[in-house]
N, C-alpha and C positions, 0 to 999 in steps of 0.2 A: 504494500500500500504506500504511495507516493505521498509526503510532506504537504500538507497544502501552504507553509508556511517557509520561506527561506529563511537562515541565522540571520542576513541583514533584514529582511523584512519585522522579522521580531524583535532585534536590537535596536530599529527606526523605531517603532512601537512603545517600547520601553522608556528611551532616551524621550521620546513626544510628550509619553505621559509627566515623566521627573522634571523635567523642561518646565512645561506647564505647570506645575506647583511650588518648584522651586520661583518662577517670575512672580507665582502669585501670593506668594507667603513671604522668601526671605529677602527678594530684591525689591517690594513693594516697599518693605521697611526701611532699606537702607537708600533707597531713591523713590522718594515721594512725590520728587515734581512728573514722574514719567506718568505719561495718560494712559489709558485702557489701551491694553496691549492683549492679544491671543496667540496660542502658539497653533497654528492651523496644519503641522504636519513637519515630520520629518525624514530628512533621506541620510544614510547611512553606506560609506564606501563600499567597496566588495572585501576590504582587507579594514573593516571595521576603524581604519584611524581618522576618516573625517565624518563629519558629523552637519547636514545640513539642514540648520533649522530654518523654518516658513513664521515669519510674524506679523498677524493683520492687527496693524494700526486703527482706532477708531477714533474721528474728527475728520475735519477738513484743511486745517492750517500743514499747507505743507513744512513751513519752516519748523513746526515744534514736531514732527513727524520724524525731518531727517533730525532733527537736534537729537528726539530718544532712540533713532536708531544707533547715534553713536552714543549715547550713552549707555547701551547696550552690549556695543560693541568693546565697549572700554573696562566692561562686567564680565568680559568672554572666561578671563582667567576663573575668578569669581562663582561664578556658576559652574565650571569644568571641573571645580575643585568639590562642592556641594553635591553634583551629580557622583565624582569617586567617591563620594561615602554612601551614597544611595542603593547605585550599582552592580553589581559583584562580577567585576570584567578585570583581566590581566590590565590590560591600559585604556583607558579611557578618550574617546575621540578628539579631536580637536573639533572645537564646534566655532559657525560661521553664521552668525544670523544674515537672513535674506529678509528682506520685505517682501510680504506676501500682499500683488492684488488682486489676485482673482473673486474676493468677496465683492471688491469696490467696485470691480470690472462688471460683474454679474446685476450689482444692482444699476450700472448703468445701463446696460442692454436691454433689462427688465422694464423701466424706463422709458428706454427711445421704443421698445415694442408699444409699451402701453398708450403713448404718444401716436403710433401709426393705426393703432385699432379703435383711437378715439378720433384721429383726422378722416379715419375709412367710414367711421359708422357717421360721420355731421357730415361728409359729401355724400351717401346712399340716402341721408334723410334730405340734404338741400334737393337733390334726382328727384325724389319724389314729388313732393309740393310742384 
């Protein structure tokens, strides 16, 4: 019977979930200015040493956006060090935050549709009249 699950696929998994409560518990405390952040997913090397986390931002001000993502990034050690006592792995990944948008993307799309099926349905009722 075949794995339905690969070691990195589990390890992404893992690393997603510690990620995610470690932002939400011990870096909330130690950087307060940082806005509502989610960890929306992780990807994990084939040789397990990097580590690629997805973080969707929520607000609109891009400058305070990129501002917490480098404050994020300046937390890399910080967090690598909190997830080695979580984890129970030989070595622990180097992790790399990415800005994730495909939430922001989605709701835009969602949006421009909702926009085109309310321009399509006021030109089928202007047609009629």
């Amino acid at each position: 019977m075949a794995r339905e699950f690969s070691r990195t696929d589990r390890v992404a998994q893992q690393i997603h979930k510690e990620v995610a409560s470690i932002l939400q518990q011990e870096y909330k405390h130690r950087e307060p200015t940082v806005g509502m952040i989610t960890v929306s997913g992780a990807e994990v090397s084939r040789d397990l040493s990097h580590a690629k986390i997805f973080i969707t931002f929520y607000g609109n001000d891009e400058d305070k956006i990129k501002e917490d993502l480098a404050k994020l990034q300046d937390a890399k050690s910080f967090v690598r060090g909190l997830l080695g006592r979580r984890v129970r792995m030989r070595n622990v990944p180097a992790l790399h935050f990415v800005r994730d948008t495909s939430i922001v993307e989605g709701a835009r799309i969602s949006a421009l549709v909702n926009d085109a099926i309310a321009a399509d349905k006021a030109k089928h009722k202007d047609d009629e009249k």
